[in-house]
N, C-alpha and C positions, 0 to 999 in steps of 0.2 A: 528653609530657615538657615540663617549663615550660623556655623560650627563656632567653637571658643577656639577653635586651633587655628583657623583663618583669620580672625581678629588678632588673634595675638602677633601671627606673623605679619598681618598688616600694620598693627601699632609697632613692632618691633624696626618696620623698612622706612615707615613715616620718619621714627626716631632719627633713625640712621641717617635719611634724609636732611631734616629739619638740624639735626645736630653740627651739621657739616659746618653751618656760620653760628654756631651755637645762640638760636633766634631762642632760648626759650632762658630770659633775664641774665645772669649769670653762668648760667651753665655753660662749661668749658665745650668748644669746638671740638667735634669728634676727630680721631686722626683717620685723615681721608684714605691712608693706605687699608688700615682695619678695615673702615667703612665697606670702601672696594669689595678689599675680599670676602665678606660677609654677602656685600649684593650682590656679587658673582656667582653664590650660592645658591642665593635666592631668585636667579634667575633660571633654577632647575625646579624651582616649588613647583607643588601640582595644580595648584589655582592661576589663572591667569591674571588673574588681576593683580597677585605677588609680584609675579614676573613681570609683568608692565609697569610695576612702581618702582622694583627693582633697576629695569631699563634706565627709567625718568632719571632715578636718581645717579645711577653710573654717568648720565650727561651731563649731570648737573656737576659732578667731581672732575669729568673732563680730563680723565685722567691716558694715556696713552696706551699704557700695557693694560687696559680694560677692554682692546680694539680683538685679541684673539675669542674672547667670553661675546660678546656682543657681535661679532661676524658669525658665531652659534647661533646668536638667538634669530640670525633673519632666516630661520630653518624654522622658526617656532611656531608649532598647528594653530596659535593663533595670529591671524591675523592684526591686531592692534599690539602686540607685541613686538610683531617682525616690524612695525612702522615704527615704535618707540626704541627699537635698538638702532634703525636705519639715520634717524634722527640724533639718538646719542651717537651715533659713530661722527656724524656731522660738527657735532660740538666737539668734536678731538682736534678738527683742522688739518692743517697740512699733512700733522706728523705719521698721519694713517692713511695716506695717499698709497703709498704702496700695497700695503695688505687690503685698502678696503678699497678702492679704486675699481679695478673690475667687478665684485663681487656685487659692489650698488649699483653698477649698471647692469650686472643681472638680474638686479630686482626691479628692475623696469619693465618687466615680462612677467613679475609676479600676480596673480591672477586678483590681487587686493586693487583699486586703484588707491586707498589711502597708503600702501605698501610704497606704487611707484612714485605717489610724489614724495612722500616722507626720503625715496632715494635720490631720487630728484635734487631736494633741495640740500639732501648731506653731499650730494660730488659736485652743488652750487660753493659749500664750507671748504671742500677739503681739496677744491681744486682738479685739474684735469689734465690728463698728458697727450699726446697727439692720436695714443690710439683708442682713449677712453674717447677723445673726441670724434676719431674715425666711429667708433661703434653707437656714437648715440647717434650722427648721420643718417646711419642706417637703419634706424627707429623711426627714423622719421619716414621710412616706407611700412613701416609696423601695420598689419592689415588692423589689429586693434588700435582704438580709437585713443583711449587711455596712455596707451605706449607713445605713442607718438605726442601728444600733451605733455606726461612727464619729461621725453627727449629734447620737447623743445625748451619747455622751463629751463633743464639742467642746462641747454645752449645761452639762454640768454645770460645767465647768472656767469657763465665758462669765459665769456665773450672770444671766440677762440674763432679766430680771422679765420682758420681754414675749413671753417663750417659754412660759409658765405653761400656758394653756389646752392647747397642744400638748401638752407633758409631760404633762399630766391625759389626756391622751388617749389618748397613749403607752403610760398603764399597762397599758391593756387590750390592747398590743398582742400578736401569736403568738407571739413569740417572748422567752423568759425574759430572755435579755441585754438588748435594749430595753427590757423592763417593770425590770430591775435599775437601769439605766441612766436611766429615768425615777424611779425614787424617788430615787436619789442627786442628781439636779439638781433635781427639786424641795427637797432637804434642804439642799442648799447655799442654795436663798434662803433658807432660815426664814421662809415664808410661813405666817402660821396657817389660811391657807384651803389648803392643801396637806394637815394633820392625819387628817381622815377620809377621804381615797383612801391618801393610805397607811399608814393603819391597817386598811383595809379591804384591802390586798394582805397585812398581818400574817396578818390572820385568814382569808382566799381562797383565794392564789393556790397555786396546784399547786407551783412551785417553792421548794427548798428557800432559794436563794440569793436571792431578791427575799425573801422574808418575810426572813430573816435581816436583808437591808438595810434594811428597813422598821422593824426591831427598834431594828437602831443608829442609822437617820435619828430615830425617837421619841425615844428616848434623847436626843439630840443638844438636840430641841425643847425638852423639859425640860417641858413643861406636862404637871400631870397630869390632866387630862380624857385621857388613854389610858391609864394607871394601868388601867384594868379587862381591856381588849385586853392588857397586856404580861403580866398577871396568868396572863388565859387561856396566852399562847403561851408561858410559863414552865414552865407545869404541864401542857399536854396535847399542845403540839406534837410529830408525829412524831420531828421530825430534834433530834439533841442540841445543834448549834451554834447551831441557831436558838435552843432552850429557854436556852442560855448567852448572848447577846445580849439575850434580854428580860428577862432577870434582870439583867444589866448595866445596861440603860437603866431596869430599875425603879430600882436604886440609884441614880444618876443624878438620876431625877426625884425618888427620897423623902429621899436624902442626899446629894445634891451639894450 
């Protein structure tokens, strides 16, 4: 049975939440610095699910000096917690590049995989420096399967040129997500030396969903020097959504 002390403190964080744009008719907007430091608090409550609404709502204030309270919480024995603070640090942006920048990509090793993308996609928000990018590279040899997925995500989103050779590398790796994963960061640079590996996952690779991505990364390139590859995987590929993708990016290269 849930307790009258847990409800109250969850009615008490929703408040706090909800009040921030003061969505309830007239009621005046809370001031977000009280807000804060209330949830800061409440991100020590003994119930997790305090502390995860807690989280929600520190992302939702976006506030900066909430990035010390919230690099605490990706230490929190629960798991959907440490993804909810990984996420609100994401919603800080830039300004917490420094303090939370390494720390999310140690949570790329977090044994949650909701943990590594939730980090994933906050050093996709908050940006990437040359060695945050050296160290996600090096995930990308991650014996775990998960690590390497979040790595590559946080790469495409980084689009960070000197991750290239690794992505090229990536393609061939066992697992389809990574190889998916790798053609779309490579697609976000628009590097023309990227063209023939992933025209060569178009026309290759066993998965339906990497060729498909490859289809729409060409697409994307617009050069027709693969004009012949989109050709083929229009007209013989197995899978129909692939075949509808390279028909898309022919048009694309012949009529865009």
């Amino acid at each position: 049975m849930v307790g009258w002390n847990f409800i109250a403190r969850l009615l008490q964080t929703i408040l706090l939440l909800s009040g921030l744009s003061g969505c309830y008719g007239n009621t005046a907007a809370t001031d977000p610095n009280a807000a804060a430091a209330r949830l800061i608090e409440l991100l020590q409550d003994e119930d997790p699910r305090i502390r995860l609404t807690a989280a929600q709502a520190l992302g939702k204030i976006a506030a900066p000096d909430t990035a010390g309270a919230l690099l605490r919480s990706l230490d929190d024995a629960d798991p959907s917690v440490r993804a909810m603070s990984a996420w609100a640090l994401g919603r800080l942006g830039e300004a917490v590049l420094d303090p939370a920048g390494l720390e999310l990509v140690n949570r790329l090793d977090d044994p949650s995989p909701a943990v590594k993308l939730a980090a994933a996609e906050a050093l996709g928000e908050i940006g990437g420096t040359q060695t945050i990018v050296e160290l996600l590279t090096e995930r990308l040899r991650h014996a775990d399967v998960e690590s390497r997925r979040a790595a590559v995500r946080a790469l495409t989103w980084l689009e960070a040129e000197s991750a290239h050779h690794a992505l090229i590398t990536a393609l061939s790796d066992s697992d389809a997500q990574v190889r998916q994963g790798a053609v779309a960061a490579l697609g976000e640079m628009v590097d023309s030396r990227s063209l023939p590996p992933i025209r060569d996952r178009l026309l290759k690779d066993a998965h339906a969903g990497v060729r498909g991505e490859a289809a729409f990364r060409l697409g994307k390139f617009g050069d027709s020097t693969v004009v012949p590859a989109l050709r083929s995987a229009s007209a013989r590929d197995p899978d129909a959504a692939v075949r509808r993708w390279a028909s898309w990016a022919l048009e694309q290269i012949e009529h865009g």
